[in-house]
Every structure is written in structure tokens, then in C-alpha cells.
N, C-alpha and C positions, 0 to 999 in steps of 0.2 A: 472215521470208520465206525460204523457200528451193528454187531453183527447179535441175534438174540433168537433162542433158541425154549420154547416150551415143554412143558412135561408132555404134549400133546404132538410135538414135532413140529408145529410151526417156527417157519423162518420169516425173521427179518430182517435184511442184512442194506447194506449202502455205503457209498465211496464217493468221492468228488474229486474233482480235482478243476484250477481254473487254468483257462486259455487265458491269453492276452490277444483277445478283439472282441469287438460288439458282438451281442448277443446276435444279430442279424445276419453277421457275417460264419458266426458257428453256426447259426441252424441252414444256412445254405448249404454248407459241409455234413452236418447231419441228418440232412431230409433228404440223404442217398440210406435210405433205411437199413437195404440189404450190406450196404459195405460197413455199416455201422455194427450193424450186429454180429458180425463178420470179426469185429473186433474181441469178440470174448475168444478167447485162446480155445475153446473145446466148437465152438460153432466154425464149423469148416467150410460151411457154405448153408445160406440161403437160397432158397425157391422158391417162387411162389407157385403154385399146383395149378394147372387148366386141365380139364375143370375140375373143380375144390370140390373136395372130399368132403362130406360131411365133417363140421364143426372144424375143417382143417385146410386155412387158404396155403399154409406155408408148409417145406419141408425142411428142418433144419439139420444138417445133419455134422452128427455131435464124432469127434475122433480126441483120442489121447495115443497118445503113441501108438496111430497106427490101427486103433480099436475103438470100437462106438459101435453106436445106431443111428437110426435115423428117425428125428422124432417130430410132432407135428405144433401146430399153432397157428395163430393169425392176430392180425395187431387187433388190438382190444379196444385201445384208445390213440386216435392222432388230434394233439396239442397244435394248429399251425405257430410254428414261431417259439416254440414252447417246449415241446420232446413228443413221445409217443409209450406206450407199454403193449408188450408182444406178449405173446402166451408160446409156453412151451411143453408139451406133454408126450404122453408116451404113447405111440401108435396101439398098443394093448388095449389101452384104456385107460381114462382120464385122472384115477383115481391110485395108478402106482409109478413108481419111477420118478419121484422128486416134480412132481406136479409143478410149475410153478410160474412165476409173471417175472417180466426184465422191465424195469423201466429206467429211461432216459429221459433228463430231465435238465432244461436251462434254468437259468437265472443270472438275470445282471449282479455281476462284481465288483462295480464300479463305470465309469465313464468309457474305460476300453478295456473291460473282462468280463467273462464269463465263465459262471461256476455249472460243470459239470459234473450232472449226480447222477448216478449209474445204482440201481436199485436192485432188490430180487424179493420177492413173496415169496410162499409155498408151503409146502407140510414134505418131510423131509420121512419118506416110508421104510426105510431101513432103520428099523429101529434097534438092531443088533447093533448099530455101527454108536461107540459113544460119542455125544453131542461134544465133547472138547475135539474131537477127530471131525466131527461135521464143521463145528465153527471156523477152526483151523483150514479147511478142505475151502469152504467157500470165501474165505477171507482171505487165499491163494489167489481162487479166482478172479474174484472182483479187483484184489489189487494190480493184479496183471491184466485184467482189463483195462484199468484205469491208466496204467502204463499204457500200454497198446494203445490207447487212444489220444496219450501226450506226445509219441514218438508220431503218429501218424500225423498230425498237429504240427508237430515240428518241420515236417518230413512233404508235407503237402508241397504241390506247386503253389507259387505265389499268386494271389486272385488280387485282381487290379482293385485300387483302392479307390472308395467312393466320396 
């Protein structure tokens, strides 16, 4: 885990964790985008918009107990085989509300694993809140992410082996 925080407010934050199967066999499981991202505990549901909103194909929309918004994005980048990185921002405007990118990312961990890296960018606009409380807050996240993505792992049905 590593989570890094500037006088400027930018975030860098990342987590992994490895499956036990071929890379081929996770990204078949993770190129269901929407259920994937679905896995961060505050993203309650993806959408994608018809028709898209200016600078906004997706709607994601974000709950904690019950309370959220619903905020915008679209994937930025798709990896075939590889991962993707989604944007996620604030219907207001681009530039408040913890602006920021998710990425998803494979990598071979040997001959039947694979290491999943689960990322976040961004500039972090509450700058009343202290950065130990921000690090702490996203490094909740991402590791309950990262959970949420080993249970569901766990938890899949079985796909016939090749």
C-alpha cells in the first residue's frame, strides 16, 4: 500500500492484491467494467449515460450510509488484457470534489497468478480536512476495495477451465 499526499493536495494512493489464476482468466472477470468498479464500497452503481453528456459517458453514483451524490466520468484508458482507468468527478465541475482517476491494473504473478493493482490520482480540494485524516480515509477505501475484490474472487461461480 502506498498512499502520498502533497502540500498541493495531490493524491497518490495503490493496493494489490493477487488472485490465483492466469492473468487471462482475471481479465475475463474484469472486463465486466461496470461490476468492477462497482466494487469500491462508495460506487453504488455505474451507468453509462445515452446520450453522454458532455465530457461525461458514465454516472456513478457514490452512497455511504445512505448519503452521496452522483458524480460523472468515463474510462480514459482501456488496456485489452491489461486493466482500464476511469475518471471520476463532480457534476459541478471538474475542478472540486476530489477530482480524481481509478485505475485497474493486471500483472502476471507467476505461472497461475495474478497481481491486482487497484490505484487512485487526484488533488484532494478540502483542504480544511488534515492530510493524516485524508490518507487514513482513502486507505479505508482502497483496502476495502481490495477486500471486496478478493471475496468476489473467491465467491464467483466456477468458469470452466481451459
Amino acid at each position: 500500500m502506498t498512499c502520498t499526499i502533497d502540500e498541493r493536495g495531490v493524491v497518490r494512493a495503490s493496493m494489490a492484491c493477487t488472485l490465483r489464476a492466469p492473468r487471462t482468466r482475471v481479465w475475463g472477470w474484469m472486463r465486466d467494467w461496470r461490476s468492477f468498479l462497482e466494487m469500491d464500497p462508495l460506487h453504488v452503481r455505474v451507468e453509462a449515460l445515452e446520450p453522454p453528456l458532455p465530457h461525461a459517458d458514465l454516472r456513478i453514483r457514490h452512497r455511504l450510509l445512505g448519503i452521496g451524490v452522483d458524480r460523472v466520468g468515463r474510462i480514459l484508458r482501456w488496456r485489452e488484457g491489461k486493466g482500464f482507468i476511469v475518471s471520476d468527478l463532480s457534476r459541478r465541475s471538474p475542478g472540486v470534489g476530489f477530482p480524481h482517476v481509478c485505475e485497474f491494473a493486471l500483472q502476471d504473478a507467476g505461472p497461475c497468478a495474478t497481481r491486482v493493482l487497484v490505484g487512485v490520482r487526484g488533488r484532494w480540494t478540502a483542504r480544511f480536512v488534515p492530510r493524516p485524516i485524508v490518507r487514513a480515509w482513502i486507505t479505508l477505501v482502497l483496502a476495502a476495495t481490495v477486500g471486496i475484490i478478493r471475496l468476489h474472487w473467491v465467491a464467483r461461480p466456477a468458469l470452466p477451465r481451459r
